[in-house]
Structure formats: structure tokens, C-alpha cells
matplotlib code that plots the C-alpha trace (Angstrom):
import matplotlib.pyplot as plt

x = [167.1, 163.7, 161.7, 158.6, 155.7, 153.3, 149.9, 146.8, 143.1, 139.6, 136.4, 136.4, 139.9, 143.1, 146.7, 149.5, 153.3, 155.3, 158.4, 158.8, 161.5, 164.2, 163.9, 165.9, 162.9, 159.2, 159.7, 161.4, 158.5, 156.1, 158.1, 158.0, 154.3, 153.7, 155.3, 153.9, 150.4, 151.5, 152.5, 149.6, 147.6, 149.5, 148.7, 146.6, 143.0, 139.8, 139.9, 139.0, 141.6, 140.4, 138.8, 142.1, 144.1, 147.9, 148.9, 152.7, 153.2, 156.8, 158.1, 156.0, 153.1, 152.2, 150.8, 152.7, 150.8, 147.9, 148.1, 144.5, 145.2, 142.3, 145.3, 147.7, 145.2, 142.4, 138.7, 136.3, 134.9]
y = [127.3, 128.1, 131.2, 130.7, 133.8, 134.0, 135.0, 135.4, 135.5, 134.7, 134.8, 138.6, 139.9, 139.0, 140.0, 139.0, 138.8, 140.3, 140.0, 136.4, 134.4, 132.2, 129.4, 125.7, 123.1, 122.8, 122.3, 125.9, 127.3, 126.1, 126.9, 131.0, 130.4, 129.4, 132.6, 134.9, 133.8, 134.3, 137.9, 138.9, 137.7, 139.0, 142.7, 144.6, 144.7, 144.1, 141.3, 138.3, 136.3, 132.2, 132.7, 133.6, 131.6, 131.0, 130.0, 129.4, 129.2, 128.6, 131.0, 129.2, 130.2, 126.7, 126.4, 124.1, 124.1, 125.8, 127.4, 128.1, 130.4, 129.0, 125.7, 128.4, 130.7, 128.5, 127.8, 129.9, 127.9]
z = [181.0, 179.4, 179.6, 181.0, 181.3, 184.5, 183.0, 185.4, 184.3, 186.3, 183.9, 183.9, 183.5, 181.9, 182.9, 180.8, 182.1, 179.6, 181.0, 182.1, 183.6, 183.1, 184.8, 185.2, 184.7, 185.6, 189.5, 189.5, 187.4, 189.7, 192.8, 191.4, 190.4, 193.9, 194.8, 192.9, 193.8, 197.6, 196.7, 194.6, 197.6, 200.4, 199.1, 200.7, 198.3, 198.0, 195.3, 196.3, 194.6, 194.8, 191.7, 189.5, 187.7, 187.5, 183.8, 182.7, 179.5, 177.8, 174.9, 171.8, 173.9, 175.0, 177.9, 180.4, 183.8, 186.0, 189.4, 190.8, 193.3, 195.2, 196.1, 197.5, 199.4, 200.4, 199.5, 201.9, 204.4]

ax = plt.figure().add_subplot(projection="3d")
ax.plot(x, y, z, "-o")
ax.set_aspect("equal")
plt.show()
């Protein structure tokens, strides 16, 4: 198991996941990312979400992989 951290950013603000999760391998990690971006987004708010970012990063603080939540919700059309 590695622990991974969820971090999410667009060019104006930063959130950082302090908690993190354990998780089995990459397709895991990106199966919760997926997730997460689907909750953030299914709240009720004004933010307009397609420009944030997704980033997991492992415990060193390396960066592993990218979720721009613009895949999961859609572009505007």
C-alpha cells in the first residue's frame, strides 16, 4: 500500500489534502481521484470547477499523476 495525497489548485487558489489515503497501486489512486473530482463537483456552488486541477502526489512529495477536472466534468460547449 502507498499513501498518496489529493491536492487541488487552478491558477488562483491552492488546496492541499492533508490527510491522504492509502491506496493499493496507481489504478486505485486514480479511481479515488476520479471520485473525488465527481464529489467536489456534484456540490451545490458557484465555482466553476473545469479550470482546477487534480494532483496526487505520493508521501516524498513527488508528484505521480494529474486529474484536470475539466476530463471528468466536461469542457463548456
Amino acid at each position: 500500500m502507498t499513501h498518496v495525497y489529493f491536492h487541488c489548485s487552478t491558477t488562483k487558489k491552492v488546496f492541499l489534502d492533508q490527510q491522504g489515503a492509502l491506496v493499493n497501486d496507481l489504478a486505485e489512486a486514480r479511481d479515488h481521484a476520479t471520485r473525488l473530482v465527481r464529489s467536489y463537483t456534484n456540490e451545490r456552488s458557484l465555482e466553476d470547477w473545469r479550470d482546477w486541477v487534480l494532483h496526487v502526489s505520493d508521501d516524498q512529495g513527488d508528484e505521480l499523476f494529474v486529474v484536470p477536472f475539466a476530463l471528468v466534468v466536461g469542457k463548456l460547449h
